[in-house]
C-alpha distance (Angstrom), angle and dihedral (degrees) to the residues before:
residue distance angle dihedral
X1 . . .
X2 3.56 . .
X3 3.94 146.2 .
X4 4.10 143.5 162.4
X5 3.51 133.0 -131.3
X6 3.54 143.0 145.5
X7 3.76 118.7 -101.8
X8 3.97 155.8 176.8
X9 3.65 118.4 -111.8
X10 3.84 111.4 -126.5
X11 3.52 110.8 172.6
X12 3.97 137.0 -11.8
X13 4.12 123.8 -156.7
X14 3.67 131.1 169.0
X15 3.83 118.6 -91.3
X16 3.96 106.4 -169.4
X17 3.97 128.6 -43.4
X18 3.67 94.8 -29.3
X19 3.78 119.8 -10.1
X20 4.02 123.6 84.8
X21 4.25 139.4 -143.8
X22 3.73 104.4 -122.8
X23 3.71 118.1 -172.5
X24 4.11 116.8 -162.8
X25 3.76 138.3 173.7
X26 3.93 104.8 -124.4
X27 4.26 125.0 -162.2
X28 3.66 90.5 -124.4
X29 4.18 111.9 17.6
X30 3.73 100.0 41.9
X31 3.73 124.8 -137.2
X32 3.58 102.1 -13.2
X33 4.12 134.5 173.8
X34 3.74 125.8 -143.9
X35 3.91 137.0 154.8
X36 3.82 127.8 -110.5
X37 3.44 119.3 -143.3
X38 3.90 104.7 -137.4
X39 3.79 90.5 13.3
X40 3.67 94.6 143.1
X41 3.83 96.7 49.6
X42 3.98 127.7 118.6
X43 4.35 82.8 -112.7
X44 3.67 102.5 50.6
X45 4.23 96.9 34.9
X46 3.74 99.6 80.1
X47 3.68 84.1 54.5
X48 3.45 107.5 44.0
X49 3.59 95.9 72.5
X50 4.05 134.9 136.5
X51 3.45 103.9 -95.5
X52 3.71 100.6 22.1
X53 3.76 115.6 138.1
X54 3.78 110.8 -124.1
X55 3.39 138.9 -172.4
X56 4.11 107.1 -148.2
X57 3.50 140.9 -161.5
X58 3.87 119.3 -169.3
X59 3.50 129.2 -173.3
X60 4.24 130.0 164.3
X61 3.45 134.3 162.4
X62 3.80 95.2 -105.3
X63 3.98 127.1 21.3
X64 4.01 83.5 -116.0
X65 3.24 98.9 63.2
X66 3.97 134.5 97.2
X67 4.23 87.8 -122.6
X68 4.07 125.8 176.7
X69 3.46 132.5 -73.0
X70 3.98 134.5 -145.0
X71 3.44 118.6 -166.8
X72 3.11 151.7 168.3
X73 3.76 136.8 -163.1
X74 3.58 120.0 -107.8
X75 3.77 103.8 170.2
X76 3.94 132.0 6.3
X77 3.48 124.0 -153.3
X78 3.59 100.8 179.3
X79 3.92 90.8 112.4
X80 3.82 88.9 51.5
X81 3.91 84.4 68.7
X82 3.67 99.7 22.6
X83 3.75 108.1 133.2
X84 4.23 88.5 -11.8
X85 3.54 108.7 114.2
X86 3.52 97.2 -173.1
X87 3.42 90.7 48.6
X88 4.09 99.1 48.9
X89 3.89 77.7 47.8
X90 3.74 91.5 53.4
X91 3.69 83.4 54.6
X92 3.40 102.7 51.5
X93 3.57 87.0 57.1
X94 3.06 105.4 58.2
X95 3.90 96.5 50.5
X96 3.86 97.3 46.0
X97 3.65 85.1 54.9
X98 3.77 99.4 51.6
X99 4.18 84.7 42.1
X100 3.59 93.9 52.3
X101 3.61 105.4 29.2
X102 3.76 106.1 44.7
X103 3.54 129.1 65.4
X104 3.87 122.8 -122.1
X105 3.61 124.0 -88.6
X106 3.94 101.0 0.6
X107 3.67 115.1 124.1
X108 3.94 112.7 -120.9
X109 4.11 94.6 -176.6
X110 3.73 104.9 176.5
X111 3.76 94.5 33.8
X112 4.00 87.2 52.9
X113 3.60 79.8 51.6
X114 3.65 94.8 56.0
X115 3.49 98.6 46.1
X116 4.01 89.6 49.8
X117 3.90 83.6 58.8
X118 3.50 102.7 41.0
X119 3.73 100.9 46.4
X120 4.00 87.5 59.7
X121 3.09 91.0 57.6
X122 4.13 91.9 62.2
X123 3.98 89.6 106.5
X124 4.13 91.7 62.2
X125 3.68 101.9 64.7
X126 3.56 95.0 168.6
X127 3.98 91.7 65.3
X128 3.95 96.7 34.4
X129 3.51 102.5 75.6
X130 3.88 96.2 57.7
X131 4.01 81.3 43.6
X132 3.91 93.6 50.6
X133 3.42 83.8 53.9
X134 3.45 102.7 53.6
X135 3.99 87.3 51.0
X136 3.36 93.8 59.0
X137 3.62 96.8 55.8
X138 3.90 83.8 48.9
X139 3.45 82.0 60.9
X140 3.38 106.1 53.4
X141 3.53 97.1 44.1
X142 3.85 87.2 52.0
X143 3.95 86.3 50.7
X144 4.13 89.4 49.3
X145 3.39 95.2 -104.2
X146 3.60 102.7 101.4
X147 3.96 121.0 156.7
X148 3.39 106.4 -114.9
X149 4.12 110.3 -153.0
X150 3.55 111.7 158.0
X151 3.66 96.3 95.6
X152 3.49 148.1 16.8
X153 3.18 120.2 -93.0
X154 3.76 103.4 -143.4
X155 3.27 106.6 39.4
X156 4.21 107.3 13.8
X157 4.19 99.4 -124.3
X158 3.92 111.4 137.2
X159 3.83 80.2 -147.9
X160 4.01 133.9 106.0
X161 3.45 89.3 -5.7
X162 4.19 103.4 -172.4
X163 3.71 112.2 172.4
X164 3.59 151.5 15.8
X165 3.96 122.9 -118.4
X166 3.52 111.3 -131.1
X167 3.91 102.0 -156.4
X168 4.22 94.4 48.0
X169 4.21 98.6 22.4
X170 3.53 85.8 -130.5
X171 3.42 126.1 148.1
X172 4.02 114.0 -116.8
X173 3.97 131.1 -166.4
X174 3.62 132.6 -128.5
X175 3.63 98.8 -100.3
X176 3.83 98.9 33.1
X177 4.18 87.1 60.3
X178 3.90 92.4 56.6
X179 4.21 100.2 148.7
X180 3.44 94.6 4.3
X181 3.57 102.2 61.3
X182 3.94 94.2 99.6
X183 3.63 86.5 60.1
X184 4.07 95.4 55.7
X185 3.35 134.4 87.9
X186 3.85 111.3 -116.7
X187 3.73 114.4 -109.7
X188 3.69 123.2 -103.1
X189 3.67 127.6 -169.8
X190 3.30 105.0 -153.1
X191 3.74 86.2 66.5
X192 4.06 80.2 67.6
X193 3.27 98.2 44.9
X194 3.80 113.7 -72.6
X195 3.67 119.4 155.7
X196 3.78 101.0 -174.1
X197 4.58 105.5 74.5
X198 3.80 138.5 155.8
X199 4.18 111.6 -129.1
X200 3.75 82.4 -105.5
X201 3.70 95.5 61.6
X202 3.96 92.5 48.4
X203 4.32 77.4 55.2
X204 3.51 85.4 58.4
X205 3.22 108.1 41.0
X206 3.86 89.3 60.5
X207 3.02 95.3 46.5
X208 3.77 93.4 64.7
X209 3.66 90.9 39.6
X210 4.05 99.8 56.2
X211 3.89 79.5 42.5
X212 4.34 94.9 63.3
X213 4.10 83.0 37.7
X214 3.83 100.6 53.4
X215 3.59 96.0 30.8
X216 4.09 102.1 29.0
X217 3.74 103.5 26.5
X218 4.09 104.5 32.7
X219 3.79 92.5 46.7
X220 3.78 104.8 32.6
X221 4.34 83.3 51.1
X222 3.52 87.6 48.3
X223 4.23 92.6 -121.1
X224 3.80 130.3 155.0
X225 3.60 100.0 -150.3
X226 3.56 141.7 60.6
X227 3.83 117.3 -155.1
X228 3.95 107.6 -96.1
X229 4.03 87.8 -162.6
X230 3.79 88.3 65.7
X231 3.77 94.2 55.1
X232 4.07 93.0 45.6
X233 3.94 86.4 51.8
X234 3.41 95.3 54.7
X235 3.99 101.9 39.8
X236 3.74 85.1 49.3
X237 3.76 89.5 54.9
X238 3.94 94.4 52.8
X239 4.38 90.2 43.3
X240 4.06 81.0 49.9
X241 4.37 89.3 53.8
């Protein structure tokens, strides 16, 4: 069994004396796992690094199996995050997510897409937050636990729409929240799309989207662990404001 692709480097952890486990997200196999032989070596460290852009071939006996990478490094981002903090945070982020979030060996195309984009954009940290945010709604909808925000809800009107319900992700208006409205999440356009925000909104807008992944995602895949990455990110983002 064998294939190539091009791939993001995830995570990297010694396998025996010299070799190492590397984990990727791939265009057209999907988080995948494979060793390197020599991945531990003076040579092949600078390029096995999270967030490296690889090109891969696997091959193993059977398609089961954990098999052996080759690869070799298309892109480096290391001096996108090189002495940024909030940018190697951004980073780590990003790949927790994909590790914990996405199941083995499925092909996410347009979300590897996304990420391809977003992580070179890691340098510009005035434009990555908004974009970070944007992936993460990718991801949930990916998941099946897309916001949905055209509508209300209640009573269907596009119109005055005020808050957000937490159980559906729906979007719900002003007068179809009535006594419930304490219990909503307050409506935010950029989770619709909006380009134009206050720092505060951003705040929110996390908020609502580490609510649908803890309480959506984690529990409705049956997981134990929320990403800590994702939380440092974002509290490092409100100390930076």
């Amino acid at each position: 069994m064998e294939w190539r692709d091009q791939g993001i480097l995830l995570s990297v952890r010694g396998h025996g004396e010299s070799s190492a486990i590397i984990e990727v997200f791939t265009k057209t196999h999907g988080r995948h796992a494979g060793v390197v032989r020599g991945g531990q070596s003076r040579k092949m460290t600078p390029t096995l690094q999270p967030g490296a852009q690889l090109d891969l071939a696997w091959r193993a006996r059977l398609e089961d199996h954990l098999g052996i990478f080759q690869v070799e490094l298309l892109h480096s981002r290391n001096a996108l995050v090189m002495g940024n903090r909030q940018a190697l945070s951004g980073l780590n982020a990003v790949t927790s997510m994909v590790v914990t979030f996405l199941p083995e060996r499925e092909a996410y195309q347009a979300l590897y897409t996304a990420s391809e984009h977003l992580l070179d954009l890691l340098d510009d940290q005035v434009v990555w937050p908004l974009a970070y945010l944007k992936w993460e709604l990718a991801l949930l909808d990916v998941l099946g636990f897309g916001l949905d925000l055209t509508a209300c809800a209640v009573t269907g009107q596009t119109q005055d729409l005020a808050y957000i319900s937490p159980k559906s992700g729906r979007a719900v208006s002003r007068s179809g929240a009535g006594e419930w409205a304490d219990r909503l999440f307050p409506f935010v356009p950029l989770l619709s799309g909006a380009e134009e925000f206050v720092f505060d909104d951003l705040v929110t807008a996390f908020k609502i989207t580490g609510y649908f992944l803890e309480n959506h995602v984690v529990k409705g895949l049956g997981l134990k662990t929320f990403p800590a990455a994702r939380g440092r990110f974002i509290d490092g983002l409100s100390k930076k404001a």
